[in-house]
N, C-alpha and C positions, 0 to 999 in steps of 0.2 A: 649448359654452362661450359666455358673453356674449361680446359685440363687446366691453363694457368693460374685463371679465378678460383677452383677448387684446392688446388696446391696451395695458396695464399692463405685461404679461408683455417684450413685443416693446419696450418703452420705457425700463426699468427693471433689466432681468435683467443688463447689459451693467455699469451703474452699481453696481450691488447689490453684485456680484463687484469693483471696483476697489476698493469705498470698504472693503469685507474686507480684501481683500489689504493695503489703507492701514495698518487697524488692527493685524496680523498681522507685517508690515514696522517698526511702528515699538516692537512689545509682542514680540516673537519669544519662542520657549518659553514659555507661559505656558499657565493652565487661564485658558478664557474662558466668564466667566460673563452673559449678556446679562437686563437687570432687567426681564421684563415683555414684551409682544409686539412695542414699537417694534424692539428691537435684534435681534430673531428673523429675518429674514430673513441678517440677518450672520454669526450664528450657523450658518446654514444652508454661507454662502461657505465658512467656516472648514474645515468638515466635507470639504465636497467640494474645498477646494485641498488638505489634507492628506490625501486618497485619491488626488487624481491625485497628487500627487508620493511617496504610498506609504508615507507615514508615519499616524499617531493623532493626533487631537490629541483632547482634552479639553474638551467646551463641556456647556451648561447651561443651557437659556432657562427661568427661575428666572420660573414665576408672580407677577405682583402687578400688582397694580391700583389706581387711586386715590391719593390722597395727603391725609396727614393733617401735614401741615408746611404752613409760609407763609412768604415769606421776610422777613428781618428788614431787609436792608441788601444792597445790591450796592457791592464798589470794583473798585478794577481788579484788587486781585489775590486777595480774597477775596470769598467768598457764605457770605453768612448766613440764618440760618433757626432757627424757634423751632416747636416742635412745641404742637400747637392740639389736636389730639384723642388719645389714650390709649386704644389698645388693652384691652382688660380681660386677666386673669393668663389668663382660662381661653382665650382668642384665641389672646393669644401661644405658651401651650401649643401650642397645635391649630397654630400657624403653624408654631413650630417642630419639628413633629413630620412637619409635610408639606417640611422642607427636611432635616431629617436622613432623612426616606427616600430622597433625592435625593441622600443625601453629602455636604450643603452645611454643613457646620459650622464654626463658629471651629476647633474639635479637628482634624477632618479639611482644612481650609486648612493649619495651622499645621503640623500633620505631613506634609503634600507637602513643603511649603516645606523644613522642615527633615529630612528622610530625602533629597529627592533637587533640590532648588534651583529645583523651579518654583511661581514665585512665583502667584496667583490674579488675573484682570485683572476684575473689575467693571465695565459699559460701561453706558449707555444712551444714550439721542438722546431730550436734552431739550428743552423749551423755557424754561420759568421755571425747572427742578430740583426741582420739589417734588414731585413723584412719585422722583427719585432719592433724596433727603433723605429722604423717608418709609423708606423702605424700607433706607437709612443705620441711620437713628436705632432700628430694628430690632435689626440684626445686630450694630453696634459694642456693644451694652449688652451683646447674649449673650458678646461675649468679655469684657468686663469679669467678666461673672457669673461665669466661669469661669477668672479671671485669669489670662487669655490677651493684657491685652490690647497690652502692648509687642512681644512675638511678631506676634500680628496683624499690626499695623501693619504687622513689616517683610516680612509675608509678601502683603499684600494691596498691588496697584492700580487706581488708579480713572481711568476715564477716561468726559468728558462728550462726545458727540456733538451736534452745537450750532450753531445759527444765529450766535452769537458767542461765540468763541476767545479766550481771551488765555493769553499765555506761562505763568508761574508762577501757580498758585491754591493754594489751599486752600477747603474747602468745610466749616461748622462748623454743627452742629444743636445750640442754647441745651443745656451738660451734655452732650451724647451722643457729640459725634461732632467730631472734630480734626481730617483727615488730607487729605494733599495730594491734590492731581486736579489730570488732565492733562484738557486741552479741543480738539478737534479738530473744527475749523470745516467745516459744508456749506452750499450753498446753501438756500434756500426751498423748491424743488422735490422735492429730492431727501428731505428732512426728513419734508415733508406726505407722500410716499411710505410710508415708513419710518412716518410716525402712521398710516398706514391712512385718510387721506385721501380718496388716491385709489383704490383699492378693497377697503371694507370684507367683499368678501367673501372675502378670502382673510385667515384670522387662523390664526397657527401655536399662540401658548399660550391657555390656559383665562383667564377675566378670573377674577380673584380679589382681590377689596376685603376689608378687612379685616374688614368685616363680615360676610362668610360663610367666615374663618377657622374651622378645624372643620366647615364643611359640605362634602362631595362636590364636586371639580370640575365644571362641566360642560362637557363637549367643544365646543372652539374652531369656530365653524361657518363654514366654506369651501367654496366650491364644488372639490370634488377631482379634478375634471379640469385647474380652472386651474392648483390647488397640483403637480401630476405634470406642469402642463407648466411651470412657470416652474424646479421642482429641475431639468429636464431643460435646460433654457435655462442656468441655475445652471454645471452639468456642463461645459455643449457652452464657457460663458466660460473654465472652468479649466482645458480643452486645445485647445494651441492649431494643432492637426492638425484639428479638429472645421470641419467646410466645410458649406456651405448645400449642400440637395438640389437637383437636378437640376429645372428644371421637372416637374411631370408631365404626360405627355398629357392630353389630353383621351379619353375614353372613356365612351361610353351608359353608365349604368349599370347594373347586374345584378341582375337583382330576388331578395330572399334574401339577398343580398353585403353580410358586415360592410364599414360604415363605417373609412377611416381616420380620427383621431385629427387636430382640426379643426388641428391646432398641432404642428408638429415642426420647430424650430428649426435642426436641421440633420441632417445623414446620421449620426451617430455612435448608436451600439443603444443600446436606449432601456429597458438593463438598468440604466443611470447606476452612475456612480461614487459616489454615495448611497448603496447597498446597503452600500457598504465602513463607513459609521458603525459597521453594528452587531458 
C-alpha cells in the first residue's frame, strides 16, 4: 500500500466516522441516500454503526457525476440555480432506469414514507452545489411526471455538507425544484477529503456524467488494499472495545512466509462488521 493511502487512512478514518455519526444523530431513522462519490465514504460509517449496534439501516451511494446547473443567486437563506444543459429524453431514460434498479424512485421513496414513516435523507458535500442541483433538478421532475410530487416533498430530506452553513435554506433549480435543505457546516480539510483530494485512489462509486447515461458503468478504481484497510479502520471507530495492537517483535524474516497486511489499525478480527451490510 502507498505511504499516501496509509497517511489518509491513519488521518481521516477517525473523522469519517464522527462527521456519520453527526449526520445520523441529527437525521435519525431515515434511508440515507449519498449523491455521487463525495458522500461515499459516510455512507460507508452509516453501514457499519448500524452493525455494531445490530440494527439495518438503509444507504445508497447513488452514481452521478458532473453538473449541468449554474448558480443564479446566493442569500442567506436561499441558493439558486438555473439548469444550463438538458439531458436528451433517451439519457434520462437510461438514467432513470439505472436508479430504479437501485430502488431509487419517487414511487419507492413515497411508499416507505408512507407504509412505514422513514422518511429518504439525500446528502452531499458540496462546494458551489451545482453537482447537487444537477442531480435535484433530475429527480424532482420524475415525481412531478408521476404526480408524486406533494407526497415527495414530504417524504424526502436534503441535507448539504459544506464549507458554509447557514440555519434555514431552501435550494430552488429555475421550474424544477422547490424544497428546503438542511446545511451542515465542515472545515476545509476534511471536505478536500471527502472531494478525493487527498487521495484519488481510493474511489467507492462509478463516475457517471450524464453523458454516458445509458453506457455501462465502469468500476470505481482503488487501490483495494487501501479500501479493506480504511472499512476496517471504519469498524475498529464504531467499537469502542477495539484497542491498538500490541507492538510486534521484531523477527528475521522467513523465507516463503506470507506477509502481514502493511495496516491493521487495531487487534479487533479483521472479519469487520462490514460483512453485516449485506
Amino acid at each position: 500500500m502507498a505511504a499516501q493511502n496509509l497517511s489518509f487512512i491513519e488521518t481521516y478514518a477517525g473523522p469519517f466516522a464522527a462527521l456519520g455519526r453527526q449526520i445520523t444523530t441529527a437525521f435519525p431513522a431515515r434511508a440515507y441516500y449519498g449523491i455521487g462519490n463525495s458522500p461515499a465514504w459516510l455512507c460507508e460509517v452509516i453501514q457499519i454503526d448500524a452493525a455494531a449496534q445490530g440494527r439495518k439501516a438503509t444507504t445508497q451511494t447513488i452514481p452521478f457525476s458532473g453538473k449541468y446547473c449554474e448558480p443564479l443567486a446566493a442569500e442567506e437563506t436561499r441558493l439558486f440555480f438555473k439548469r444550463t444543459i438538458f439531458p436528451s429524453r433517451d439519457q434520462i431514460a437510461a438514467y432513470r432506469e439505472l436508479l430504479t434498479q437501485r430502488g431509487v424512485t419517487p414511487k419507492n421513496i413515497v411508499a416507505r414514507f408512507e407504509n412505514t414513516g422513514t422518511k429518504t435523507l439525500f446528502f452531499d458535500v458540496i462546494s458551489s452545489g451545482n453537482g447537487a442541483a444537477s442531480f435535484l433538478s433530475f429527480l424532482f421532475p420524475w415525481a412531478k411526471e408521476k404526480q408524486l410530487t406533494t407526497r415527495f416533498k414530504k417524504a424526502v430530506d436534503l441535507l448539504f455538507v459544506t464549507l458554509d452553513a447557514r440555519d434555514e435554506n431552501k435550494v430552488f433549480v429555475q421550474g424544477l425544484v422547490n424544497h428546503h435543505a438542511n446545511f451542515l457546516k465542515i472545515d476545509a480539510d476534511l471536505a478536500a477529503a471527502l472531494w478525493r483530494e487527498k487521495d484519488p485512489d481510493i474511489r467507492l462509486v462509478p463516475s457517471c456524467p450524464y453523458e454516458r447515461w445509458g453506457s455501462p458503468l465502469a468500476a470505481p478504481a482503488f487501490d483495494p488494499q487501501a479500501l479493506a484497510a480504511m472499512r476496517h479502520a471504519l469498524v475498529c471507530a464504531a467499537m469502542p472495545s477495539c484497542q491498538p495492537p500490541a507492538a510486534p517483535r521484531k523477527e528475521a524474516p522467513v523465507r516463503g512466509a506470507r506477509t502481514k497486511p502493511p495496516f491493521l489499525p487495531c487487534a479487533a478480527p479483521a472479519h469487520s462488521l462490514y460483512a453485516a451490510r449485506a
